[in-house]
N, C-alpha and C positions, 0 to 999 in steps of 0.2 A: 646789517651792513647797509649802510647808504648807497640812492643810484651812484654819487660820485666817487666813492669807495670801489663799488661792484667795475662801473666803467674802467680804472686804474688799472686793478688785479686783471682784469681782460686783458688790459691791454701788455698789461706788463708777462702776462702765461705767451703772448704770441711770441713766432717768431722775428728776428728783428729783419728780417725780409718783408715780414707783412707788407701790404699794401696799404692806402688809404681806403680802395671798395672793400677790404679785408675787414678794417678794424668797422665801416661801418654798420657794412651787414651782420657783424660777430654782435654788435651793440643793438641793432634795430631787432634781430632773434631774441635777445635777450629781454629784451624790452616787451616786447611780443611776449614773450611766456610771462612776464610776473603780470602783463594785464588780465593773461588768461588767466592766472591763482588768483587774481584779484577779484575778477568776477564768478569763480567757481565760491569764493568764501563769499561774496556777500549774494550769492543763491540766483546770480544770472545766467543759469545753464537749461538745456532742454532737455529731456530725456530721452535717451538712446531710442526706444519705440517713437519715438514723436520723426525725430528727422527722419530714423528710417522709413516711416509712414509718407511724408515731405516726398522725402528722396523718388520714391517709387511713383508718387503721382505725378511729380515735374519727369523725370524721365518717359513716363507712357506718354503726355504729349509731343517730347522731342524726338525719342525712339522708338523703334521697335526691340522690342528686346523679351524671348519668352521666359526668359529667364529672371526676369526682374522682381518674382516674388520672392527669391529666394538672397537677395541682396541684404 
């Protein structure tokens, strides 16, 4: 299915109350997810251990938190 396809069927599933911030956030999420399959197929992903590694060092500088190894 094409974006312009994809966009239609969205728009034509809503309700006909929708709004215009309705239809565009419904479009911009969607949008948003096929970038992210877009980048998981062509292997632009980090591995679960790496952010969580990430996550834990940027937080001990901003936080305290003793609980943070177990995030």
């Amino acid at each position: 299915m094409t974006n312009k396809e994809t966009a239609i069927k969205t728009i034509q599933d809503m309700p006909d109350s929708v709004t215009w911030d309705d239809i565009e956030e419904r479009i911009h999420f969607l949008a948003a997810i096929d970038k992210g399959l877009a980048d998981v197929r062509a292997g632009r992903v980090i591995p679960q251990k790496d952010v969580k590694g990430s996550l834990e060092r940027w937080l001990s500088k901003f936080l305290y938190c003793p609980f943070s190894s177990g995030i």
